[in-house]
C-alpha positions as MATLAB code, in Angstrom:
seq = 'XXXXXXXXXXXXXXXXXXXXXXXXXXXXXXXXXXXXXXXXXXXXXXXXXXXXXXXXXXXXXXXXXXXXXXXXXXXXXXXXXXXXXXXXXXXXXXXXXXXXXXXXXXXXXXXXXXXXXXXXXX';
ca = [
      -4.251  -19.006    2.600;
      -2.847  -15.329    1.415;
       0.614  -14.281    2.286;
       1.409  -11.015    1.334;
       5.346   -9.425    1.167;
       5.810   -6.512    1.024;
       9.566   -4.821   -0.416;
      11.042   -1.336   -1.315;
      11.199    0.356    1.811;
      13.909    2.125    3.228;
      15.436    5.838    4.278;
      14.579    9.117    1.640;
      15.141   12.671    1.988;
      12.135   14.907    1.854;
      11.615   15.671   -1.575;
      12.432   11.819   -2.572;
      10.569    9.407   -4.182;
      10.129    5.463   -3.068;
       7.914    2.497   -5.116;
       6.830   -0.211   -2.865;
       5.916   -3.782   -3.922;
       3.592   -6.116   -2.363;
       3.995   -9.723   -3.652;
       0.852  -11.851   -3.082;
       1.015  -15.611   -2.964;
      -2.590  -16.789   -3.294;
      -4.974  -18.864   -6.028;
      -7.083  -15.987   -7.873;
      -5.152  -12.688   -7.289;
      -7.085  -10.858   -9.816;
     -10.233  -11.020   -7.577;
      -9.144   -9.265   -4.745;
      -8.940   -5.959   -3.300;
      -5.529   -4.567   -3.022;
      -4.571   -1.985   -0.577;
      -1.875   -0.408    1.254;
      -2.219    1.401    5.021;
       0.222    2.766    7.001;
       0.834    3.552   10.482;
       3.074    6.196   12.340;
       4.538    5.615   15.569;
       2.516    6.554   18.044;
      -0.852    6.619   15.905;
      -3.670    4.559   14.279;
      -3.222    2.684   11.280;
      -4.636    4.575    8.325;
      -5.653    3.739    5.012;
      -4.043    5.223    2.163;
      -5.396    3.605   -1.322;
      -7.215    0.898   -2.951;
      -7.383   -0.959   -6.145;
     -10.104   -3.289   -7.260;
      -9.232   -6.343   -9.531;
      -9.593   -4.413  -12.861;
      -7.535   -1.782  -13.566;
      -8.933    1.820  -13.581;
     -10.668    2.175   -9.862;
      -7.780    3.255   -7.754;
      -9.434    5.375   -4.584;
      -7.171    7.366   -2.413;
      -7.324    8.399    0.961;
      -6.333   12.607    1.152;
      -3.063   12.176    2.198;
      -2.048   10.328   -1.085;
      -4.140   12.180   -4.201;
      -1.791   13.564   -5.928;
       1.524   12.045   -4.301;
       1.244    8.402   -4.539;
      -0.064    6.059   -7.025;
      -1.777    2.568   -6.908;
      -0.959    0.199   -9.551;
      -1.450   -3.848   -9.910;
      -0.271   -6.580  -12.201;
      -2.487   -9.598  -11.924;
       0.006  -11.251  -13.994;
       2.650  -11.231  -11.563;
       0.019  -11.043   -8.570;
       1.797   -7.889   -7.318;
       1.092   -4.344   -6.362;
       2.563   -1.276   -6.612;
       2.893    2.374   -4.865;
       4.623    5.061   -6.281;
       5.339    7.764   -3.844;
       6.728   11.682   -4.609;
       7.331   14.257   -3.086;
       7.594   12.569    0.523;
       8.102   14.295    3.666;
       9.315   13.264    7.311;
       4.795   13.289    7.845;
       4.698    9.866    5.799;
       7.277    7.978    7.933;
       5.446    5.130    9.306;
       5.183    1.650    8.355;
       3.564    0.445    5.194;
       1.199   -2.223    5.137;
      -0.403   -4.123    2.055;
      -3.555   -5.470    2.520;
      -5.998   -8.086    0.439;
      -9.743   -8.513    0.693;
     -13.146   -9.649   -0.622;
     -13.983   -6.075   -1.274;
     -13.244   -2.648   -1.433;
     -13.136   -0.391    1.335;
     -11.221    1.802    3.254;
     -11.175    0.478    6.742;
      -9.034   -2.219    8.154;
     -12.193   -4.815    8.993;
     -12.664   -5.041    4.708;
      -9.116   -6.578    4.625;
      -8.807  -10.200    5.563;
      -4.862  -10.213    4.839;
      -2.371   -8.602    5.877;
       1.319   -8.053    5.166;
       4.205   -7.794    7.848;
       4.776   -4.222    6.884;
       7.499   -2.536    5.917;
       9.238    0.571    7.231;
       9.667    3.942    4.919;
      11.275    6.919    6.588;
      11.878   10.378    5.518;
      14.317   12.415    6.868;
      13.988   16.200    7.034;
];
């Protein structure tokens, strides 16, 4: 079984910055997929990055190249995201996400986070 937690969401001003965590609790971390979605009131959830076990393949979706940043320690089974330069567009809530293999659509993911919720005020 994979439980996922995620932390270090809260309320930023446009402009801000925010790093959220995503502690995993399962046997073999390192072989996963790790990814974080998100999902606006009102809308679908969308995916936002990916990082494969070994370090070095991060893939972004469009709204994050260049903004937010997708790291993992296998060491402490936990991932990262670094986000800059936010704006009241990427309030929603924040989802990590663990599967088999890489991929950008919910179905890859087998495990899910609760979420947490980041919001930027204008």
């Amino acid at each position: 079984q994979v439980q996922l937690e995620e932390s270090g969401g809260g309320l930023v001003q446009t402009g801000g910055s925010l790093r959220l965590s995503c502690a995993a609790s399962v046997r073999s971390f390192a072989t996963y997929t790790m990814a974080w979605f998100r999902q606006a009131p009102g809308k679908e959830r969308e995916f936002v990055a990916y990082i494969r076990w070994y370090q070095g393949s991060p893939y972004y979706a469009d709204l994050a190249k260049g903004r937010f940043t997708i790291s993992r320690d296998n060491a402490k089974n936990t991932i990262y995201l670094q986000m800059i330069n936010l704006t009241p567009e990427d309030t929603a809530i924040y989802y990590c996400a663990a599967g088999a293999k890489r991929g950008a659509t919910l179905p890859d993911y087998q495990y899910w986070g609760q979420g947490i919720q980041v919001t930027v005020s204008s």
